[in-house]
DSSP file (Angstrom, degrees, kcal/mol; ACC not computed):
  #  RESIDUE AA STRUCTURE BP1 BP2  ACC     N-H-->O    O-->H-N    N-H-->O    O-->H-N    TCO  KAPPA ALPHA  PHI   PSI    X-CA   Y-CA   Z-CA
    1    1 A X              0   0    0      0, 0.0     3,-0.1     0, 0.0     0, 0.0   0.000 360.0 360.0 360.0 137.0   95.4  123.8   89.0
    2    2 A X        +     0   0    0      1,-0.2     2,-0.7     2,-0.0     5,-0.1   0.996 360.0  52.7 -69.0 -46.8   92.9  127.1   88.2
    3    3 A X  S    S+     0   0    0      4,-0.1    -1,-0.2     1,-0.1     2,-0.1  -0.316  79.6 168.7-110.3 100.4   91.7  125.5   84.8
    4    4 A X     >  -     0   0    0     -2,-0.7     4,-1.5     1,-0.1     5,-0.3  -0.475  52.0 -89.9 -99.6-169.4   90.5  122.0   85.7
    5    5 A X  H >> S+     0   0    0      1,-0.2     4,-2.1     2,-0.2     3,-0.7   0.990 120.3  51.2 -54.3 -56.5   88.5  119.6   83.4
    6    6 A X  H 3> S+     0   0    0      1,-0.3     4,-1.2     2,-0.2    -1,-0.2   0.805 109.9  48.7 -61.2 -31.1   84.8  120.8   84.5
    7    7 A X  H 3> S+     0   0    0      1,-0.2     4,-1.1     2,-0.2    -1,-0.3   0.828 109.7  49.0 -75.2 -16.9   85.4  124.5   84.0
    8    8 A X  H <X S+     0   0    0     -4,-1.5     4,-1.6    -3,-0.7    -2,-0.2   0.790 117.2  45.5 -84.9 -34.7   86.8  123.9   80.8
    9    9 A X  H  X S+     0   0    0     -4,-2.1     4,-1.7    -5,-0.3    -2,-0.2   0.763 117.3  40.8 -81.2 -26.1   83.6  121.8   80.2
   10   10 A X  H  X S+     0   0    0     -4,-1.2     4,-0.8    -5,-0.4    -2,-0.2   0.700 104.6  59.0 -99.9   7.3   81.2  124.1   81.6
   11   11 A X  H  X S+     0   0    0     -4,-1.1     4,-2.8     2,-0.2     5,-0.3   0.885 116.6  48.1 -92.9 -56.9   82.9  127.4   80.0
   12   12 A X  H  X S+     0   0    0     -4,-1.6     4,-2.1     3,-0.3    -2,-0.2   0.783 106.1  57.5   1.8 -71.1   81.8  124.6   76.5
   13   13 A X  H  < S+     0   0    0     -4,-1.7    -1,-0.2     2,-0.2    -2,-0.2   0.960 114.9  27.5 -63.4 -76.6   78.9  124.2   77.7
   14   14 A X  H  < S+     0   0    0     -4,-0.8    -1,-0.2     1,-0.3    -2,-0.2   0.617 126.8  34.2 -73.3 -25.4   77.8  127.9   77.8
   15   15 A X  H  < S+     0   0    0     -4,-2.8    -1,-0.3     3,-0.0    -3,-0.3   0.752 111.6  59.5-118.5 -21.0   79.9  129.8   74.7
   16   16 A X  S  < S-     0   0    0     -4,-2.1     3,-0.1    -5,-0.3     6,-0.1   0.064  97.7 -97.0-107.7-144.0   80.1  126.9   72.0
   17   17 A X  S    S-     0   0    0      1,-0.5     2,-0.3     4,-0.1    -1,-0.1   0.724 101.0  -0.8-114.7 -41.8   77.3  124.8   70.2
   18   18 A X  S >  S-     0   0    0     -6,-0.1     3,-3.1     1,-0.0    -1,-0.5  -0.954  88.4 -84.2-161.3 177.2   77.5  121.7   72.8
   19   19 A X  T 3  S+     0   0    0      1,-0.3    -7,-0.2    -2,-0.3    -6,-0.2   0.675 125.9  45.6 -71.1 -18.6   79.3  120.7   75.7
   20   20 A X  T 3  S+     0   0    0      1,-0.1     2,-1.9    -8,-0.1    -1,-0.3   0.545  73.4 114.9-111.6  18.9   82.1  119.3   73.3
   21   21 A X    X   +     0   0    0     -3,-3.1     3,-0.6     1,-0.2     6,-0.3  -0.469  25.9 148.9 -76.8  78.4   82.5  121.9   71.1
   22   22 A X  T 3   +     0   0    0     -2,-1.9    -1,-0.2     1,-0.3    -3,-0.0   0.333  64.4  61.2-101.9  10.1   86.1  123.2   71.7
   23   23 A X  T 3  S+     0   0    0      4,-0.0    -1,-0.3    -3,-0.0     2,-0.2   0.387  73.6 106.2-136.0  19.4   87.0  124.3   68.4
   24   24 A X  S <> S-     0   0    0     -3,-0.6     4,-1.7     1,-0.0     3,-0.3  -0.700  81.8-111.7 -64.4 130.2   84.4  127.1   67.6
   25   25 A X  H  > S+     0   0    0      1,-0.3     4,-2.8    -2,-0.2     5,-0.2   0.899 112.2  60.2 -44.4 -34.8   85.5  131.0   67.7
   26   26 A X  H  > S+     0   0    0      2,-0.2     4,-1.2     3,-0.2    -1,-0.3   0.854 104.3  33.3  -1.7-105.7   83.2  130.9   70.7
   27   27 A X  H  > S+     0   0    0     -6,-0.3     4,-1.6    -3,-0.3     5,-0.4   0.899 113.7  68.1 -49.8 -65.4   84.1  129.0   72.9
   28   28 A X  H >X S+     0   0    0     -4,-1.7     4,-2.5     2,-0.2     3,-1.9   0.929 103.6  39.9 -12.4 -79.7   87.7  129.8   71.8
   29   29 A X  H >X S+     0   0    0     -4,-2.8     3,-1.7     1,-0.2     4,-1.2   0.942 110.7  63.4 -68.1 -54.8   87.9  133.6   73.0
   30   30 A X  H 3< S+     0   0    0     -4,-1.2     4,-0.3     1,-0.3    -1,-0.2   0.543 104.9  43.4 -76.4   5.3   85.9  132.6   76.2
   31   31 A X  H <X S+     0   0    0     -3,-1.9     4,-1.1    -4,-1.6     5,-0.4   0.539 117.7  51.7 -93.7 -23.6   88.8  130.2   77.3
   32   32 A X  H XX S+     0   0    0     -4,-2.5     4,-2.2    -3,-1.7     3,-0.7   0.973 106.9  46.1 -73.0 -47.3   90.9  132.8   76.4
   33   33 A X  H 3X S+     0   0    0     -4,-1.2     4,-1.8     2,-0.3    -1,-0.2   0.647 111.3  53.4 -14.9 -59.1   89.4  135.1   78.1
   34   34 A X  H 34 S+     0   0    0     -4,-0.3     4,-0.3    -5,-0.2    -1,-0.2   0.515 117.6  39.6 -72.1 -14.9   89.2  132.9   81.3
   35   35 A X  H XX S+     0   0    0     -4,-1.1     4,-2.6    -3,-0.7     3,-0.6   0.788 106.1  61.0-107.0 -33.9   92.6  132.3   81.2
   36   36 A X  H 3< S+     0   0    0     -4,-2.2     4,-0.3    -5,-0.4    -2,-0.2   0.893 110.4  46.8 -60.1 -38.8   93.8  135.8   80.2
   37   37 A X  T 3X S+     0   0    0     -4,-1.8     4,-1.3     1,-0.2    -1,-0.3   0.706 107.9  49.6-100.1  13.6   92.1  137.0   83.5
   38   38 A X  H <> S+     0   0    0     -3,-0.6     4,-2.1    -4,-0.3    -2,-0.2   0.886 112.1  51.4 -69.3 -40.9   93.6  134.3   85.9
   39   39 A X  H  X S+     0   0    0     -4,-2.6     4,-0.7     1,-0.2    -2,-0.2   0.420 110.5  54.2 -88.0   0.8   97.4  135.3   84.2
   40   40 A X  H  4 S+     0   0    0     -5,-0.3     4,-0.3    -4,-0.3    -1,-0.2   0.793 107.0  48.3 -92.6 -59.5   96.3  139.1   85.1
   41   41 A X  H >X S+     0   0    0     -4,-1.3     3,-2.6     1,-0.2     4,-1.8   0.976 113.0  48.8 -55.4 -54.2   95.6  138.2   88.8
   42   42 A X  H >X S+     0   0    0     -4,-2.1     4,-2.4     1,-0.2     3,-1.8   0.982 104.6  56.1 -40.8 -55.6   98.9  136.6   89.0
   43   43 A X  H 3< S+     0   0    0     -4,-0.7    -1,-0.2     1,-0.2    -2,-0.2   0.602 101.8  57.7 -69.1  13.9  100.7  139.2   87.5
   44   44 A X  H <4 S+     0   0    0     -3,-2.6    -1,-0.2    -4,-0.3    -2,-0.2   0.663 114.7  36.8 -98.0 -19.4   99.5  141.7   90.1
   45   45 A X  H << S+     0   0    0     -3,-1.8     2,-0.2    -4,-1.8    -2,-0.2   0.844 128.6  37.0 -81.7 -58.9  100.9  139.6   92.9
   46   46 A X    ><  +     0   0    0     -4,-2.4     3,-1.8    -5,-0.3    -2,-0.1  -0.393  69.8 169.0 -88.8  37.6  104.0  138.6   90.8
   47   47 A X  T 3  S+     0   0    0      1,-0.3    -1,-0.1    -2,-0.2     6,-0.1   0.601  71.2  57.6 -70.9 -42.1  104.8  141.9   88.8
   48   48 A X  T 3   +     0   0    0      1,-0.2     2,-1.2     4,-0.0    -1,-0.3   0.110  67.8 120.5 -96.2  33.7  108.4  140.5   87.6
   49   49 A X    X>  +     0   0    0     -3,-1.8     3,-2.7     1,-0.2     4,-1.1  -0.437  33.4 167.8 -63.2  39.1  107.1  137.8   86.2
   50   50 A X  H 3> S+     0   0    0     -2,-1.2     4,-1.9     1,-0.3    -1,-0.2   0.578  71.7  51.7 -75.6 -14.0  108.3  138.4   82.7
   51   51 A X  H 34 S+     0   0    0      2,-0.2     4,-0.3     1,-0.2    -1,-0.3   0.670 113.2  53.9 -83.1 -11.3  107.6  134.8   80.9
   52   52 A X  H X> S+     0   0    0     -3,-2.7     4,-3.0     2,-0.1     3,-0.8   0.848 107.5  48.0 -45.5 -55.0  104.0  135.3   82.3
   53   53 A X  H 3X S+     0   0    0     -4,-1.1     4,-4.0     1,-0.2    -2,-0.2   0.860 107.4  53.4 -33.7 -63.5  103.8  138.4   80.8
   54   54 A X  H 3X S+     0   0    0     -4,-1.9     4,-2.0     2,-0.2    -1,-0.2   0.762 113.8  42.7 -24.9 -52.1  105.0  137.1   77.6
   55   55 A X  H <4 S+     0   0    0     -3,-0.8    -2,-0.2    -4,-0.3    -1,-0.1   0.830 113.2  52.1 -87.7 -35.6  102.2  134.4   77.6
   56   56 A X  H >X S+     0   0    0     -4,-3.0     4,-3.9   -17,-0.2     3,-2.2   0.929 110.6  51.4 -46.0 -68.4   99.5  137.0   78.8
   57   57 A X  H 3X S+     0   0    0     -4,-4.0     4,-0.7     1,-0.2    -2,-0.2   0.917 115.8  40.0 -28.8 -67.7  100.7  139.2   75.8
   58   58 A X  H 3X S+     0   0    0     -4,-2.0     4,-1.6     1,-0.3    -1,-0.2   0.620 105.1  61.8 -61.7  -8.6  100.4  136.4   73.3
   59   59 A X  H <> S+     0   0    0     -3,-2.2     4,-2.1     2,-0.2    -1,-0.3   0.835 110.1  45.0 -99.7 -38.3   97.1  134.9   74.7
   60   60 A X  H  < S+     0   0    0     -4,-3.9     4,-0.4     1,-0.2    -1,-0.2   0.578 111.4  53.0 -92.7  16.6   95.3  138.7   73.8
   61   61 A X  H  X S+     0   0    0     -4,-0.7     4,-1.4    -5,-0.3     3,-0.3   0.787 107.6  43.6 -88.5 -39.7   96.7  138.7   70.8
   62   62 A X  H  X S+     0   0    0     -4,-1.6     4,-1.1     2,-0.2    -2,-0.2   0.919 120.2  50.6 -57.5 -54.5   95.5  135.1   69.7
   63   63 A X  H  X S+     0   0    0     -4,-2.1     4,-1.9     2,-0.2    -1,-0.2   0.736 105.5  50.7 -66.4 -29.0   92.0  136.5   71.3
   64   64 A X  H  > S+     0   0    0     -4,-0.4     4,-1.5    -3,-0.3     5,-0.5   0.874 106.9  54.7 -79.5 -45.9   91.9  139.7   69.5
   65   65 A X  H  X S+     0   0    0     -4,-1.4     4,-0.7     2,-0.2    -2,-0.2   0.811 113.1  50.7 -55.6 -21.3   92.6  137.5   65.8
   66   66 A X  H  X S+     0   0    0     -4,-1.1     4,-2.2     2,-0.2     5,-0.2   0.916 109.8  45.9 -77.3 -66.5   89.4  135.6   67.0
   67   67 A X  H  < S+     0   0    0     -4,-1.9     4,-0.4     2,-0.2    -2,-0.2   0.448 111.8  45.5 -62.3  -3.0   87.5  138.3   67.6
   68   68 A X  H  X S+     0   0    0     -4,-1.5     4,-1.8     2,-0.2     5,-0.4   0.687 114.6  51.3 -98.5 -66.5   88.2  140.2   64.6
   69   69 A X  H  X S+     0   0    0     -4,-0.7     4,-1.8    -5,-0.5     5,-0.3   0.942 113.1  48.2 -41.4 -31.6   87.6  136.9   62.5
   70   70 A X  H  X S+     0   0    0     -4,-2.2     4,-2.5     1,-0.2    -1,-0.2   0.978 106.5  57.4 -84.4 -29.9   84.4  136.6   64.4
   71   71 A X  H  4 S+     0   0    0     -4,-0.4    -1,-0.2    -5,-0.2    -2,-0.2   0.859 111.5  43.6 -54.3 -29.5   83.5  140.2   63.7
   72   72 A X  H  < S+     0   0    0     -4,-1.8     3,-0.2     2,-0.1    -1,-0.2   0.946 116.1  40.2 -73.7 -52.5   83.7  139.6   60.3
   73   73 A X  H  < S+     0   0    0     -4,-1.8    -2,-0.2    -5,-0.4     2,-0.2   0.718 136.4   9.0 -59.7 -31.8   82.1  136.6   59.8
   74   74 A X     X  -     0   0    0     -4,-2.5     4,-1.3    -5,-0.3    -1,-0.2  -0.458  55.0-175.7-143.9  87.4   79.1  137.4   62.5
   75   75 A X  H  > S+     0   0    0     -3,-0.2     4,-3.3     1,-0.2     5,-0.3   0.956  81.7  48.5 -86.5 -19.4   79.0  140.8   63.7
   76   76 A X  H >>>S+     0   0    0      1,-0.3     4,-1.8     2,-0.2     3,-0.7   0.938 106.4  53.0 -40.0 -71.9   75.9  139.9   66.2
   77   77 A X  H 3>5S+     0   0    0      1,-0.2     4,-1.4     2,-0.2    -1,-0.3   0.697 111.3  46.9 -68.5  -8.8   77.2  137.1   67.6
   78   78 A X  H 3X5S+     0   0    0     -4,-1.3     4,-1.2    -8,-0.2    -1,-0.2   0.644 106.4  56.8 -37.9 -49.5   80.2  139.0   68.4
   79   79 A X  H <X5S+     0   0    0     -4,-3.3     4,-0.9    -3,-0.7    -2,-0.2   0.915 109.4  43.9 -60.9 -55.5   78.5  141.7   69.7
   80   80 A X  H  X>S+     0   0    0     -4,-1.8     4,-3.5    -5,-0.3     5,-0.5   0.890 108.7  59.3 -32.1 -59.1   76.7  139.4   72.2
   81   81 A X  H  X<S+     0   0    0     -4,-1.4     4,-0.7    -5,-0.5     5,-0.3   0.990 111.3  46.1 -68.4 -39.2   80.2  137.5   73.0
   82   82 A X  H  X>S+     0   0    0     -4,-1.2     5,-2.0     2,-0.2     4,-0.5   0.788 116.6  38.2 -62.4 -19.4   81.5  141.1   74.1
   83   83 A X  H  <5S+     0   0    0     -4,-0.9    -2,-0.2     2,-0.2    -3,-0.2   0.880 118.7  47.7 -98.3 -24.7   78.8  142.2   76.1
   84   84 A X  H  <5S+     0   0    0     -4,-3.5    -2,-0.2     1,-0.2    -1,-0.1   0.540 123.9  42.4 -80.9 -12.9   78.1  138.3   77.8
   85   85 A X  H  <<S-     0   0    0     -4,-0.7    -2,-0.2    -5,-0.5    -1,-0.2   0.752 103.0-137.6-115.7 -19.4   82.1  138.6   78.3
   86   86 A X  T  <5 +     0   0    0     -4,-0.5     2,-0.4    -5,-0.3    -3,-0.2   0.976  53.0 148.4  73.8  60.1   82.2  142.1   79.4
   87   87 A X      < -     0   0    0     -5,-2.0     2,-0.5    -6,-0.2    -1,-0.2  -0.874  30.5-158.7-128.2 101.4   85.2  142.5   77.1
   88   88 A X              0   0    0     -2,-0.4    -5,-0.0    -3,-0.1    -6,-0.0  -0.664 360.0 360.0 -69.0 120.5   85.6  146.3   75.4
   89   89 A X              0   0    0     -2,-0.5    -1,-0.1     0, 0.0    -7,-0.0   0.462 360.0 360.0 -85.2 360.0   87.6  147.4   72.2
């Protein structure tokens, strides 16, 4: 499995408040993020892959609605989570 327990704990670790913080905008878009580009590698190998596609679609849409809620609510730390995530508008 790509996403095992310990990355999911050490992705925690580094974008939320503490190592169990899974439910901060944070942490949030940088599991999204992590997952968004694993389902990107696949689909370059697997190209007709359309319920990947689907899931990919949905998973940067959920990630852009975080990241606009966090731009409103913080624009710093937002700014920071785009440049530490090397994610562009």
């Amino acid at each position: 499995m790509y996403l095992t327990k310990e990355k999911k704990q050490e992705i925690f670790e580094k974008y939320g408040k503490s190592n169990t913080d899974t439910g901060s905008a944070e942490s949030q878009i940088a599991l999204f993020s992590y997952r968004i580009s694993h389902l990107t590698e696949h689909l370059k190998s697997n190209r007709k892959d359309y319920s990947t596609e689907r899931s990919l679609k949905m998973l940067v849409g959920k990630r852009r609605r975080l990241l606009d809620y966090l731009k409103e609510k913080d624009i710093e730390k937002y700014r920071a989570l785009i440049k530490d995530l090397g994610i562009r508008r």
